[in-house]
VOSEDREN-896102 format. One record per atom (N, C-alpha, C): residue in one letter; x, y, z. Coordinates in steps of 0.1 Angstrom, whole numbers, plus 5000, padded with zeros to 4 digits. Each point is the difference from the previous one (the first is absolute). Example, Ala and Ser with C-alpha at 12.3 -4.5 7.8 and 13.67 -1.06 7.14 Angstrom:
A513249435078;A499150125000;A500950125000;S499650114993;S500950115000;S499250115008;
This chain:
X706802894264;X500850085009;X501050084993;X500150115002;X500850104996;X500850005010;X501550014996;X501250035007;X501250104992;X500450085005;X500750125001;X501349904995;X501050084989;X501649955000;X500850114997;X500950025005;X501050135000;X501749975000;X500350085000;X501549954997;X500850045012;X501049945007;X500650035010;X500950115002;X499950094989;X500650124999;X498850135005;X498849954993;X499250085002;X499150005020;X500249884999;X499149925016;X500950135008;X501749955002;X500850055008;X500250155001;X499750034989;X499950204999;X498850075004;X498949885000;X498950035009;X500350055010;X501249905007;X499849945015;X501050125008;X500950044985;X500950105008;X501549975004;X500049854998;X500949965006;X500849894989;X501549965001;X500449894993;X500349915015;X499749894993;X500749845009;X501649985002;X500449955005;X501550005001;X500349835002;X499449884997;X500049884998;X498349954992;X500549964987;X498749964997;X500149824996;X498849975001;X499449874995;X499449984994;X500549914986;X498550004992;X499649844998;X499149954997;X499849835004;X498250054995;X500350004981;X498750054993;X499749844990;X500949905003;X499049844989;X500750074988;X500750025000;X500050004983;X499950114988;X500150145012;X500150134997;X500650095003;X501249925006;X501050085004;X500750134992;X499949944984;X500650154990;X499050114998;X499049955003;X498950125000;X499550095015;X500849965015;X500550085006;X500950074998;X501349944992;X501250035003;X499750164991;X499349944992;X499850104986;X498950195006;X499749905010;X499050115007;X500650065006;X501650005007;X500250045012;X501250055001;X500550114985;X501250084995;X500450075010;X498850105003;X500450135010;X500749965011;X499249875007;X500049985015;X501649884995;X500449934991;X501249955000;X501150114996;X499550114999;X501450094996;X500450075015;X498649985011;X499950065011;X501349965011;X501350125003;X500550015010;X499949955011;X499049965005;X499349925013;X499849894999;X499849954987;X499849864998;X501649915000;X500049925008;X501349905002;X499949884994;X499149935001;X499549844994;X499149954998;X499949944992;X498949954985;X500049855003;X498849925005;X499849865002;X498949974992;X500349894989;X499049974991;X500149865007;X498849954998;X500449854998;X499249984987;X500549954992;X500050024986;X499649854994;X498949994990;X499349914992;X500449954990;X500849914995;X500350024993;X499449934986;X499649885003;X498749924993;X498650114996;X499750085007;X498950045002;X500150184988;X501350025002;X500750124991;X499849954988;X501049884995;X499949924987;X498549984994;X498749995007;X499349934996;X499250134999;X500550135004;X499650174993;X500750034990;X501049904996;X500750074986;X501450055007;X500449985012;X501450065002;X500549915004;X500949964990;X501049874998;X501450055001;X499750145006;X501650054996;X500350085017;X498949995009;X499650045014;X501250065008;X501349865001;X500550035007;X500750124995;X500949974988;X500750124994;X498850145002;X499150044998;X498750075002;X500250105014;X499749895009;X500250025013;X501650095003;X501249924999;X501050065002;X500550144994;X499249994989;X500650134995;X499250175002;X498349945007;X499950075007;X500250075010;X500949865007;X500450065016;X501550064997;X500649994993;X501350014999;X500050174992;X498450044990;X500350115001;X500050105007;X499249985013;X500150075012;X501049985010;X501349894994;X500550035012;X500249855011;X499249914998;X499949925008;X500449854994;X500849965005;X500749854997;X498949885001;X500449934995;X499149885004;X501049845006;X499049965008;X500549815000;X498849965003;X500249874996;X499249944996;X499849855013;X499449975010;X500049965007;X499849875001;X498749934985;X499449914998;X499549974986;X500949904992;X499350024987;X499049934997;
């Protein structure tokens, strides 16, 4: 089976449009969204960013360093983090 992958910069410029609340809940790939999705996290319309975030499952891709990873992507756009559940 052949399946299509794209990056959430590219999907959303398809579409025309940015999100203005997103979710991501990817097992264990969360920095390879996060990584995909510059444009649409620099986007004016975008308000809030909900990972629920892996963190056993990051580590065991080689990112043992996630959380720092995580925050300093969102914090370059602009967006604070807390952390709800460790």
């Amino acid at each position: 089976m052949t399946i299509s992958v794209t990056t959430g910069d590219i999907l959303l410029e398809n579409l025309g449009y940015y999100p203005n609340i997103i979710k991501i809940d990817v097992e264990g790939f969360e920095l390879e969204v996060l990584k995909g999705i510059q444009t649409v996290l620099s986007s004016s319309t975008l308000k809030a960013v909900f990972i629920e975030v892996h963190f056993k499952l990051l580590e065991e891709n080689g990112y043992t360093n996630a959380i720092e990873m995580i925050v300093k992507i969102l914090h370059k756009h602009g967006f604070s983090t807390k952390w709800i559940d460790f």
